[in-house]
N, CA, C and O atoms as a Maestro MAE file, in Angstrom:
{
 s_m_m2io_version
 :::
 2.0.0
}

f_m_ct {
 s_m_title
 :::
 protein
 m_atom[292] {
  # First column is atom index #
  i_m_mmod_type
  r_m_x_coord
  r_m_y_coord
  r_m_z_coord
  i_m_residue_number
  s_m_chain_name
  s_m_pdb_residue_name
  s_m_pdb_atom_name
  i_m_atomic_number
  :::
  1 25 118.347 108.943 122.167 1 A "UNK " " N  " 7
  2 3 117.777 109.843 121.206 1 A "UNK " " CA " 6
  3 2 118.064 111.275 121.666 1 A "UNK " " C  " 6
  4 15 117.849 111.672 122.811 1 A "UNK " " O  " 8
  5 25 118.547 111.986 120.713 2 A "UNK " " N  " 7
  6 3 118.843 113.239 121.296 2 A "UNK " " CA " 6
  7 2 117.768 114.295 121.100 2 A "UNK " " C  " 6
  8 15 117.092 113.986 120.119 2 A "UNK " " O  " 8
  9 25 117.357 115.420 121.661 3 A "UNK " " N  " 7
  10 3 116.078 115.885 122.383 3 A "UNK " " CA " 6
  11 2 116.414 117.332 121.185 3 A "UNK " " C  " 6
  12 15 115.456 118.052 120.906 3 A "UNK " " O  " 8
  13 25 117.651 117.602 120.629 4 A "UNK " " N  " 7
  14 3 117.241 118.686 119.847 4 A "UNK " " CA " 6
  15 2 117.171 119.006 118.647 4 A "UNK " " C  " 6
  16 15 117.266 120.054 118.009 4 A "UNK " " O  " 8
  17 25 116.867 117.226 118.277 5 A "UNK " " N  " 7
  18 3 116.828 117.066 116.900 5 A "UNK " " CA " 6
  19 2 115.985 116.239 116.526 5 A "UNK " " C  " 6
  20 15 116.099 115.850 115.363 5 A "UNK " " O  " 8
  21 25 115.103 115.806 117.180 6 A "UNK " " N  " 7
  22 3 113.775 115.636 116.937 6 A "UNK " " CA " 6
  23 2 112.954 116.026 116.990 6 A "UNK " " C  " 6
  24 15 112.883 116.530 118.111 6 A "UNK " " O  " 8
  25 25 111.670 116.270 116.208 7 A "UNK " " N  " 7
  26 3 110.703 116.583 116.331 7 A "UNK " " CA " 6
  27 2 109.377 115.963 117.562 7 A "UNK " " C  " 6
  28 15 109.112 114.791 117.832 7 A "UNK " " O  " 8
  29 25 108.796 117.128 118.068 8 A "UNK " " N  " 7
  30 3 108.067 116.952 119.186 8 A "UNK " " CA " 6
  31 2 106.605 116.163 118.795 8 A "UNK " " C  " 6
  32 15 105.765 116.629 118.025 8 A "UNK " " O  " 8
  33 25 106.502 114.862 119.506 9 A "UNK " " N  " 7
  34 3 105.564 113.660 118.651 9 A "UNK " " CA " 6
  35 2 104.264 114.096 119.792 9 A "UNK " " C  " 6
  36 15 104.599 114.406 120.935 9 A "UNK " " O  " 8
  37 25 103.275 114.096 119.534 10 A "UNK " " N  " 7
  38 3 102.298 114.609 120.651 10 A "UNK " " CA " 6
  39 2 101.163 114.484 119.493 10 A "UNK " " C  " 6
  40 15 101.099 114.566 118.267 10 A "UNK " " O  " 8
  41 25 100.201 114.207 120.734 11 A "UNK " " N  " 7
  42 3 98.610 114.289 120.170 11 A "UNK " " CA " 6
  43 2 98.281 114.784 118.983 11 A "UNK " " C  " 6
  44 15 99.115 115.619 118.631 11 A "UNK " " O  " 8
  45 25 97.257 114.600 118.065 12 A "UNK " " N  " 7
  46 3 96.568 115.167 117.087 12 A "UNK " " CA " 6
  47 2 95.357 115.408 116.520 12 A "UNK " " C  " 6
  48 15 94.950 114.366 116.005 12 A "UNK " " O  " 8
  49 25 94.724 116.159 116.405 13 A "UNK " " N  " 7
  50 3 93.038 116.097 115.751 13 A "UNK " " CA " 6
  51 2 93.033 116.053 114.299 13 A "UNK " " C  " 6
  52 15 93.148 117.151 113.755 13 A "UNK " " O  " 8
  53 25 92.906 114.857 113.416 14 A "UNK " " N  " 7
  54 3 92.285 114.889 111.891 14 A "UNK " " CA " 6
  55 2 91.365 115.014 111.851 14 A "UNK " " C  " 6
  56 15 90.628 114.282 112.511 14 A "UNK " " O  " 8
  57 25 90.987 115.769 111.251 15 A "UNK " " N  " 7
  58 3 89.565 116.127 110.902 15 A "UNK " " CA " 6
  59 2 88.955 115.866 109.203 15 A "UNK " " C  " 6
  60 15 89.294 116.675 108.339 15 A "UNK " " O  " 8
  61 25 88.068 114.708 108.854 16 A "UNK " " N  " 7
  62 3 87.677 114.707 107.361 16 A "UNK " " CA " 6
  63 2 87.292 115.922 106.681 16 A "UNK " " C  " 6
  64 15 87.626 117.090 106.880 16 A "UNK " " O  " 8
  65 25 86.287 115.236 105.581 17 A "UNK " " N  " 7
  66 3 85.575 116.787 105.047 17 A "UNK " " CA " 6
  67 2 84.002 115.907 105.312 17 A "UNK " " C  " 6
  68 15 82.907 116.448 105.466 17 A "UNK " " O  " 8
  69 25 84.245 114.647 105.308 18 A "UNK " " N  " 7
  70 3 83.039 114.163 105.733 18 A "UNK " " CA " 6
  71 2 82.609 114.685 107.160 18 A "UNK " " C  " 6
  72 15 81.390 114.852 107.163 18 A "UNK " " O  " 8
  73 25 83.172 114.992 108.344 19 A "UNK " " N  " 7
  74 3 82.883 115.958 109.832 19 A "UNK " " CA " 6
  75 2 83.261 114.998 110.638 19 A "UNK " " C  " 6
  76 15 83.258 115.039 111.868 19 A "UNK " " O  " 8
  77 25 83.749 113.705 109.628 20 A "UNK " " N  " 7
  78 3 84.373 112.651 111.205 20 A "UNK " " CA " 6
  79 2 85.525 113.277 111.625 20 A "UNK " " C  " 6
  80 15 86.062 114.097 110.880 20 A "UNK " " O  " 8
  81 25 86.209 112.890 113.220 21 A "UNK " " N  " 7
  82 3 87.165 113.774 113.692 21 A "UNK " " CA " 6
  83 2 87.327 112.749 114.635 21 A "UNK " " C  " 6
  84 15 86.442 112.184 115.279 21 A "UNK " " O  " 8
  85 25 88.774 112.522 114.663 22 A "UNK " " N  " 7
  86 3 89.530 111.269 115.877 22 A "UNK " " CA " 6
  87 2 91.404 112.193 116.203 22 A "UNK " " C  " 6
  88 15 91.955 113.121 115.611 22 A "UNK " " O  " 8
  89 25 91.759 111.475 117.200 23 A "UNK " " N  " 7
  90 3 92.683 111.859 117.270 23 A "UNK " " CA " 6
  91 2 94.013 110.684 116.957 23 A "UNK " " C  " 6
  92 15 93.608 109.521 116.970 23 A "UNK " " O  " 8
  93 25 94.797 110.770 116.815 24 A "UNK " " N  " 7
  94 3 96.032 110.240 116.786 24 A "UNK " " CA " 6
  95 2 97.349 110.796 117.112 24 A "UNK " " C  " 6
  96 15 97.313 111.654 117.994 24 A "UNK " " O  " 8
  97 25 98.277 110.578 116.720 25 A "UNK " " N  " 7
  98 3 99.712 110.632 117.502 25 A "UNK " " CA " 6
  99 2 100.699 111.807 115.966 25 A "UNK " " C  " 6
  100 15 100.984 111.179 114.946 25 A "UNK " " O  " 8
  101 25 100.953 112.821 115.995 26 A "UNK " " N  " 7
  102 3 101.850 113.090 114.743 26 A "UNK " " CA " 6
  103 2 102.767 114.474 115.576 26 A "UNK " " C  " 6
  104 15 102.604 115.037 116.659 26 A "UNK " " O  " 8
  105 25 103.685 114.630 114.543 27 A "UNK " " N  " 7
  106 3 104.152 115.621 114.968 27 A "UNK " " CA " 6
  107 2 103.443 117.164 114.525 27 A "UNK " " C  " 6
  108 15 104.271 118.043 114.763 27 A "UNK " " O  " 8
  109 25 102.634 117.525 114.165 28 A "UNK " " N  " 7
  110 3 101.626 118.511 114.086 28 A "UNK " " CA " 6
  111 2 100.645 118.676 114.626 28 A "UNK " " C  " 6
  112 15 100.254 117.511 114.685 28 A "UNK " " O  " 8
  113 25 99.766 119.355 115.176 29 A "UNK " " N  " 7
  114 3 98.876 119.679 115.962 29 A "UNK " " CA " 6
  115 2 97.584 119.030 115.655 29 A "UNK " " C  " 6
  116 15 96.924 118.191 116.269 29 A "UNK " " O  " 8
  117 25 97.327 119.910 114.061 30 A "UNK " " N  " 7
  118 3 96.152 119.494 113.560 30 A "UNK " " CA " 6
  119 2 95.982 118.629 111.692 30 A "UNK " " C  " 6
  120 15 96.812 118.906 110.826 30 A "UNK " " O  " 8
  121 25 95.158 117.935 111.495 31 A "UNK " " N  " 7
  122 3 95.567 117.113 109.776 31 A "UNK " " CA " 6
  123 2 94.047 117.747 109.613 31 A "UNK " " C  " 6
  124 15 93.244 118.113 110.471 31 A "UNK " " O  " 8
  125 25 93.976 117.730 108.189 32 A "UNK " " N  " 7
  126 3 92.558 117.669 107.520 32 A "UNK " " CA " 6
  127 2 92.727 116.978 106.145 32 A "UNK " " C  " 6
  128 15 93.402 117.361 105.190 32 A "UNK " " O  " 8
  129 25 91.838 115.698 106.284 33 A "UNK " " N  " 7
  130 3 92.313 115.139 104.772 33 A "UNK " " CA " 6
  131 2 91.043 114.825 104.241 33 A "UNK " " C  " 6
  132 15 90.087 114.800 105.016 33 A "UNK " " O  " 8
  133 25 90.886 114.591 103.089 34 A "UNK " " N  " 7
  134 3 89.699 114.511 102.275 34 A "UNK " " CA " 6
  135 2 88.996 113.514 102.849 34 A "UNK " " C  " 6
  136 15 87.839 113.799 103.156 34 A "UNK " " O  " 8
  137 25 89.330 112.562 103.049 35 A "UNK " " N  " 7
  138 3 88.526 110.813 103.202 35 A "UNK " " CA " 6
  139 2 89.313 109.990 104.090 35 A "UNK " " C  " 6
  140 15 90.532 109.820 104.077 35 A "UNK " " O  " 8
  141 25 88.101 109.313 105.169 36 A "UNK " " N  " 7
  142 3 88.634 108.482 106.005 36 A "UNK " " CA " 6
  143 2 88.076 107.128 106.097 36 A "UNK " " C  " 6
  144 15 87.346 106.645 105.232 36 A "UNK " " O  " 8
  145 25 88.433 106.544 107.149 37 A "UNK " " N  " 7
  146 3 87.741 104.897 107.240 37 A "UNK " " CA " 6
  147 2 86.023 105.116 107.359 37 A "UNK " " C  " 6
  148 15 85.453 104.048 107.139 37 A "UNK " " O  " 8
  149 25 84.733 106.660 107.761 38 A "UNK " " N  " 7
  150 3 84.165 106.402 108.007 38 A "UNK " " CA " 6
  151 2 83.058 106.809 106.756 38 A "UNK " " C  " 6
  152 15 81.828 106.793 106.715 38 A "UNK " " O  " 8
  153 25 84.143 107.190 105.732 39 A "UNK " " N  " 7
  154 3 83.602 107.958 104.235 39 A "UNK " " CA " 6
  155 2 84.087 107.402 102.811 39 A "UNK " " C  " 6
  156 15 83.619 107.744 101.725 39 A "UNK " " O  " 8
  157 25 84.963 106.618 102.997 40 A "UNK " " N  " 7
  158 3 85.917 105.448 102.024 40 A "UNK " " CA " 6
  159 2 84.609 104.405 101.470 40 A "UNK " " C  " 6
  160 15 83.778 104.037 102.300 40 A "UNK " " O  " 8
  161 25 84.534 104.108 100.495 41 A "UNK " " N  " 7
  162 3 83.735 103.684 100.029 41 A "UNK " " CA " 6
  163 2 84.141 101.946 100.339 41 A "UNK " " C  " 6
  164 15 83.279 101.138 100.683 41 A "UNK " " O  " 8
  165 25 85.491 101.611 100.156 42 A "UNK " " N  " 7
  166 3 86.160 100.529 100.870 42 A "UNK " " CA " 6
  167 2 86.129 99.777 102.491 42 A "UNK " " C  " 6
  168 15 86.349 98.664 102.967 42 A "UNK " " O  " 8
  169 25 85.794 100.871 102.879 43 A "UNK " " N  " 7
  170 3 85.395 100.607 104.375 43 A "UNK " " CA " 6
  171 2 84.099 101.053 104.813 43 A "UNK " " C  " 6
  172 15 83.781 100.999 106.001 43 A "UNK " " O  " 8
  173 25 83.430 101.436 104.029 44 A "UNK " " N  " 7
  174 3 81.885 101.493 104.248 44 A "UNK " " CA " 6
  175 2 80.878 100.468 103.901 44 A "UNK " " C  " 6
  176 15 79.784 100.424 104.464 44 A "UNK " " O  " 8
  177 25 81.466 99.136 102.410 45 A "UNK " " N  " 7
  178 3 81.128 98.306 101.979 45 A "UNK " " CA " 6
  179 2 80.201 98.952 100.690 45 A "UNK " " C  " 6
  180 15 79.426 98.094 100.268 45 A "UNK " " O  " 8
  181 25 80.135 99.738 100.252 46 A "UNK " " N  " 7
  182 3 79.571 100.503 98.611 46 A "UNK " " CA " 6
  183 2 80.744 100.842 97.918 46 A "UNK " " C  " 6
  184 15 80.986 101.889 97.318 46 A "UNK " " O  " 8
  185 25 81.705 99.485 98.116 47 A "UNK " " N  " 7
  186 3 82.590 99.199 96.833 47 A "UNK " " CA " 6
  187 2 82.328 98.788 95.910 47 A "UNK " " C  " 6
  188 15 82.277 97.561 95.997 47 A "UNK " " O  " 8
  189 25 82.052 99.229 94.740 48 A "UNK " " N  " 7
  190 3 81.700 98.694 93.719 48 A "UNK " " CA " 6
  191 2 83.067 98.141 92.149 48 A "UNK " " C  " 6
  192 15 83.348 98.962 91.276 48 A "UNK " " O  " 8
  193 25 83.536 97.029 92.152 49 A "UNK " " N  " 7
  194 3 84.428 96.698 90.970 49 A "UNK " " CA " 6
  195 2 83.680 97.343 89.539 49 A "UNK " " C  " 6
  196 15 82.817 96.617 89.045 49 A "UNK " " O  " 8
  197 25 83.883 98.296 89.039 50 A "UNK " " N  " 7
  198 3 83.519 98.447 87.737 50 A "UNK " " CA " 6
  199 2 84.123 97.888 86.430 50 A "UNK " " C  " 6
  200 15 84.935 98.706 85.998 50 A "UNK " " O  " 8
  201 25 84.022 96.715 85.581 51 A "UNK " " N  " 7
  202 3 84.181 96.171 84.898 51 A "UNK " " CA " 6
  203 2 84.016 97.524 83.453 51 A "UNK " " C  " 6
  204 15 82.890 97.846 83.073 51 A "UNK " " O  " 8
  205 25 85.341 98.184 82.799 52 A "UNK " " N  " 7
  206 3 84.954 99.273 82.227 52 A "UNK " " CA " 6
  207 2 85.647 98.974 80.581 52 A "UNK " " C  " 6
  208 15 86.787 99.278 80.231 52 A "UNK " " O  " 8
  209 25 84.489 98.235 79.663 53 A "UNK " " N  " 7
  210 3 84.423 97.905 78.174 53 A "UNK " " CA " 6
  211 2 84.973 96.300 78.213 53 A "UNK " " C  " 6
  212 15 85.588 95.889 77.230 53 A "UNK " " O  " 8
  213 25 84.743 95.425 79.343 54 A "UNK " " N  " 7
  214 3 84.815 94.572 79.333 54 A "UNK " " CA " 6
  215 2 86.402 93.951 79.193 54 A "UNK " " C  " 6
  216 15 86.723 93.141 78.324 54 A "UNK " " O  " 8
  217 25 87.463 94.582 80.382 55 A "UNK " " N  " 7
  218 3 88.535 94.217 79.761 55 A "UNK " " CA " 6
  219 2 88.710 92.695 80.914 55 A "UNK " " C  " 6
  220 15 89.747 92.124 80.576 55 A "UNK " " O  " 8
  221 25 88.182 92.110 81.831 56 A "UNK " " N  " 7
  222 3 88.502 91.269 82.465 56 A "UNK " " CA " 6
  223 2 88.233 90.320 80.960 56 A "UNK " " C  " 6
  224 15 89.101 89.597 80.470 56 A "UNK " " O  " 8
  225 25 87.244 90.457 80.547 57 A "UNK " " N  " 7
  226 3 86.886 89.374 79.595 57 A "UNK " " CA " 6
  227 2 88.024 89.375 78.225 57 A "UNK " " C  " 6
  228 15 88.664 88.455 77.715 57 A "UNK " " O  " 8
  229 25 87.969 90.327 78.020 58 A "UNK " " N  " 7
  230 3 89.347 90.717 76.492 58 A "UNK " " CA " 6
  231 2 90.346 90.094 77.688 58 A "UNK " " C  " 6
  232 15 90.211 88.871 77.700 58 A "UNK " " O  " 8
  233 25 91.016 90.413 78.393 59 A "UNK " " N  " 7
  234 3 92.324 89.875 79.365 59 A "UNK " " CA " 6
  235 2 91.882 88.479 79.260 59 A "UNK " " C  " 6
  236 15 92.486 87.965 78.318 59 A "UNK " " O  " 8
  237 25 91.087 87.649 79.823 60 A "UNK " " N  " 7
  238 3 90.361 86.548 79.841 60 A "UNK " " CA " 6
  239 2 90.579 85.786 78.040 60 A "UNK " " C  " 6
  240 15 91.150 84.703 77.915 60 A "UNK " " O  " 8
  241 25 90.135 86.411 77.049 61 A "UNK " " N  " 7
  242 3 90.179 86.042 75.838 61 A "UNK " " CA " 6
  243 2 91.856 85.446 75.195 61 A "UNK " " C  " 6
  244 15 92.314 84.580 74.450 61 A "UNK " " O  " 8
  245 25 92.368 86.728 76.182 62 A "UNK " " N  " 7
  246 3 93.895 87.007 75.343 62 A "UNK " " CA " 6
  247 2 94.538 85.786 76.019 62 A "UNK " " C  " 6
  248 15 95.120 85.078 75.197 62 A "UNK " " O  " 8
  249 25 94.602 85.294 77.411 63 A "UNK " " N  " 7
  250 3 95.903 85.201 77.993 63 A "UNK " " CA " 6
  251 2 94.891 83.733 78.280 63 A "UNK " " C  " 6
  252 15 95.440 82.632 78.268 63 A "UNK " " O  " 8
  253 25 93.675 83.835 78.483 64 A "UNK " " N  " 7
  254 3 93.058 82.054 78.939 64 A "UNK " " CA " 6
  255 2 92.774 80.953 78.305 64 A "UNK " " C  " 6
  256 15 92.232 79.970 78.811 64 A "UNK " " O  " 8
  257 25 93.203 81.095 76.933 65 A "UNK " " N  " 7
  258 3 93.349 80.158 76.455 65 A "UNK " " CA " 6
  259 2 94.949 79.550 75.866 65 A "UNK " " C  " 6
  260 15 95.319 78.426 75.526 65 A "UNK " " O  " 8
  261 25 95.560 80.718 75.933 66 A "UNK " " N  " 7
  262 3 97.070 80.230 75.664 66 A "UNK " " CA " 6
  263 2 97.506 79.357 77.083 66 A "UNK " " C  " 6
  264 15 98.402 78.534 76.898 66 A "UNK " " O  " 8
  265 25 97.058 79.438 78.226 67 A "UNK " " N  " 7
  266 3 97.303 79.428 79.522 67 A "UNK " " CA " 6
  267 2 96.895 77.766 79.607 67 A "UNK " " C  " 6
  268 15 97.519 76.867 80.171 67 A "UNK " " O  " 8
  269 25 95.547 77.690 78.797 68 A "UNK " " N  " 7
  270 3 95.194 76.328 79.049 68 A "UNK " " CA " 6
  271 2 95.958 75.229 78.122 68 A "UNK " " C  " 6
  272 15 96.108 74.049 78.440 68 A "UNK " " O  " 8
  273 25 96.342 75.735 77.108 69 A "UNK " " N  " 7
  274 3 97.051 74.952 75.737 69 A "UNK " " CA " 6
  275 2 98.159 74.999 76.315 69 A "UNK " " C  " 6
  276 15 98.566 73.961 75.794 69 A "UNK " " O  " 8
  277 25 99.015 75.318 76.957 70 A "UNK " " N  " 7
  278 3 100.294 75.408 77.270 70 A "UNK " " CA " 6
  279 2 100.928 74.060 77.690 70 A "UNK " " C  " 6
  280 15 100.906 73.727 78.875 70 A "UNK " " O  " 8
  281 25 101.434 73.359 76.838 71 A "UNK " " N  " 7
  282 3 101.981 71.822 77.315 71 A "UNK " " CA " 6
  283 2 102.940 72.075 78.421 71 A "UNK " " C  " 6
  284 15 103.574 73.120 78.571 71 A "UNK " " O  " 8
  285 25 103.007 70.614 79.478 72 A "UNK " " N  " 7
  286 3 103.310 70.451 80.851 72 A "UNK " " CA " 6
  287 2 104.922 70.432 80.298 72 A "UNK " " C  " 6
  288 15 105.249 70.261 79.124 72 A "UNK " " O  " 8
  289 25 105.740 70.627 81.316 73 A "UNK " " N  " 7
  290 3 107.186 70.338 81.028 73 A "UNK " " CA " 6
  291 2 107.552 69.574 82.048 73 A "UNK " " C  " 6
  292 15 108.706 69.152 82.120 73 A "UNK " " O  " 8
  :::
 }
 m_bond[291] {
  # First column is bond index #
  i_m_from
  i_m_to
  i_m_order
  :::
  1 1 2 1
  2 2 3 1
  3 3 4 2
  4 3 5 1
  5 5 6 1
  6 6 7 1
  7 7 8 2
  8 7 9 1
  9 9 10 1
  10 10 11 1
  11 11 12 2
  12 11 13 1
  13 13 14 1
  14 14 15 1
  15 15 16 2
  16 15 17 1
  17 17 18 1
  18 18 19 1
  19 19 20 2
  20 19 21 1
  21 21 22 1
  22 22 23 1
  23 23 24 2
  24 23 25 1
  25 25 26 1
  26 26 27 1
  27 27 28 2
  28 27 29 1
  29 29 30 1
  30 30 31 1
  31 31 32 2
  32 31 33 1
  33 33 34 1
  34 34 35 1
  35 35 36 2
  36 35 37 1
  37 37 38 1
  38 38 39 1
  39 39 40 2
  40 39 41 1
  41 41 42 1
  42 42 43 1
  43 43 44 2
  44 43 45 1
  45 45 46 1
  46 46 47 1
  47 47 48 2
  48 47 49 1
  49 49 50 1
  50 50 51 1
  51 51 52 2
  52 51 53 1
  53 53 54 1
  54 54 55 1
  55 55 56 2
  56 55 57 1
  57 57 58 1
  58 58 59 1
  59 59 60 2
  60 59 61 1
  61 61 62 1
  62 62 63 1
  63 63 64 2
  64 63 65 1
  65 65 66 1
  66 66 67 1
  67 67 68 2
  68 67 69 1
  69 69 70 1
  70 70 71 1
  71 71 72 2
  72 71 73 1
  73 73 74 1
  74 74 75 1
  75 75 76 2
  76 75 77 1
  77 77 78 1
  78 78 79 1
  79 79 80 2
  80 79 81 1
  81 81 82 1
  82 82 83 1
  83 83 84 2
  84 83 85 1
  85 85 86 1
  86 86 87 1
  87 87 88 2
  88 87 89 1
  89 89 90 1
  90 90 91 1
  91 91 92 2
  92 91 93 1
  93 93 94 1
  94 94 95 1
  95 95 96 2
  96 95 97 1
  97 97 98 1
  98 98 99 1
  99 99 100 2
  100 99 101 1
  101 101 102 1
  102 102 103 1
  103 103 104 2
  104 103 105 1
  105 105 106 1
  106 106 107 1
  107 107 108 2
  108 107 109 1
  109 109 110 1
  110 110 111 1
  111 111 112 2
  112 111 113 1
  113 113 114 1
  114 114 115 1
  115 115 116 2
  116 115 117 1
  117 117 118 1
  118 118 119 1
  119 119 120 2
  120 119 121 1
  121 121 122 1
  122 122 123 1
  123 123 124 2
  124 123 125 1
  125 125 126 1
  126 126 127 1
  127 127 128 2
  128 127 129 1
  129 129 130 1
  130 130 131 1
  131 131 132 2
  132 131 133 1
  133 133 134 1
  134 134 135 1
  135 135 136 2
  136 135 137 1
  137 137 138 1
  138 138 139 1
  139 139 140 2
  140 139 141 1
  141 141 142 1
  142 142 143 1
  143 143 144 2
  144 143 145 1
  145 145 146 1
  146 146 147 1
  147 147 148 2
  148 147 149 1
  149 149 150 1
  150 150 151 1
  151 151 152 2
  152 151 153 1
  153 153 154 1
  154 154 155 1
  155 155 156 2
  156 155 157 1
  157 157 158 1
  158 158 159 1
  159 159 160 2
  160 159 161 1
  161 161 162 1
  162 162 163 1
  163 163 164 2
  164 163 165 1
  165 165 166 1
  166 166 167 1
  167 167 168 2
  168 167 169 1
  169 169 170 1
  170 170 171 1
  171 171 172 2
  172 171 173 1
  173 173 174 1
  174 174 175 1
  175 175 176 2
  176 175 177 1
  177 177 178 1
  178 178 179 1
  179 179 180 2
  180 179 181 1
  181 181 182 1
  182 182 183 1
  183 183 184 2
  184 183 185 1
  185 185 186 1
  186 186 187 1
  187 187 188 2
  188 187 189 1
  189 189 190 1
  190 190 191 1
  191 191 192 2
  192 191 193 1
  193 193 194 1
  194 194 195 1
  195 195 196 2
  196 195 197 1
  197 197 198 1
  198 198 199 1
  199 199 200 2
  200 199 201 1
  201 201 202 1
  202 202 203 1
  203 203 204 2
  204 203 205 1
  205 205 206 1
  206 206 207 1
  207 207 208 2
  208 207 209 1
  209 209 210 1
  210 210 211 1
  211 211 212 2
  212 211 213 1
  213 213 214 1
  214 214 215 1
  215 215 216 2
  216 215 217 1
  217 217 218 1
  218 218 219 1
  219 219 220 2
  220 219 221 1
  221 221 222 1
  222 222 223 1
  223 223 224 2
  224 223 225 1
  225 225 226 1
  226 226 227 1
  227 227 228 2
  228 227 229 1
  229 229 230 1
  230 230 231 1
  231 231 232 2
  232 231 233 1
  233 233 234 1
  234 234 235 1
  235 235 236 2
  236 235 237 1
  237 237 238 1
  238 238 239 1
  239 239 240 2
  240 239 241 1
  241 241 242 1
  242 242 243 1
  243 243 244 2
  244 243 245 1
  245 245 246 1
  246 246 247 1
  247 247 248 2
  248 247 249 1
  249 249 250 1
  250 250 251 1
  251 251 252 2
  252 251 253 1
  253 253 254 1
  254 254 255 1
  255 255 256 2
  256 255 257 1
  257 257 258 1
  258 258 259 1
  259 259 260 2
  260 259 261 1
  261 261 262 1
  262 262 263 1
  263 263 264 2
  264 263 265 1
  265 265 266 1
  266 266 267 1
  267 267 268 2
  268 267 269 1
  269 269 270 1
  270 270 271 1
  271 271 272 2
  272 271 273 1
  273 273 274 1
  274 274 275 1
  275 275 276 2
  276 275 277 1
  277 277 278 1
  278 278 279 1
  279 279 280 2
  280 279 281 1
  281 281 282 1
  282 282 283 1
  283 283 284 2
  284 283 285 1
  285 285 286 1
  286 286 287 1
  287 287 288 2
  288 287 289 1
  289 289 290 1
  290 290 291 1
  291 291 292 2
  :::
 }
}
């Protein structure tokens, strides 16, 4: 690997907006990003699926019964 054409990979502080702060590995000093693993609603477990005008059920209507009628080949 040649040394003057890469970028220098070294330590890093991200910092949320939630005030969590860890370090990792990048080529920049410092990150600040909106949302992390300790403010993600996905990794906190207050994920909520919102079902919005009922389309699992219309999807469900449209495609689950053609699905079941469908003769074997």
């Amino acid at each position: 690997m040649k040394d003057s054409i890469h970028p220098k990979y070294a330590p890093c502080e991200v910092s949320c907006a939630c005030g969590n702060v860890f370090q990792t590995r990048s080529v920049k000093p410092q990150l600040k990003v909106d949302i992390c693993s300790n403010c993600h609603p996905f990794f906190t477990g207050k994920h909520k699926v919102v079902d919005t005008a009922g389309r699992i059920e219309r999807f469900n209507r449209k495609y689950g019964k053609t699905a079941a009628a469908a003769p074997a080949k």
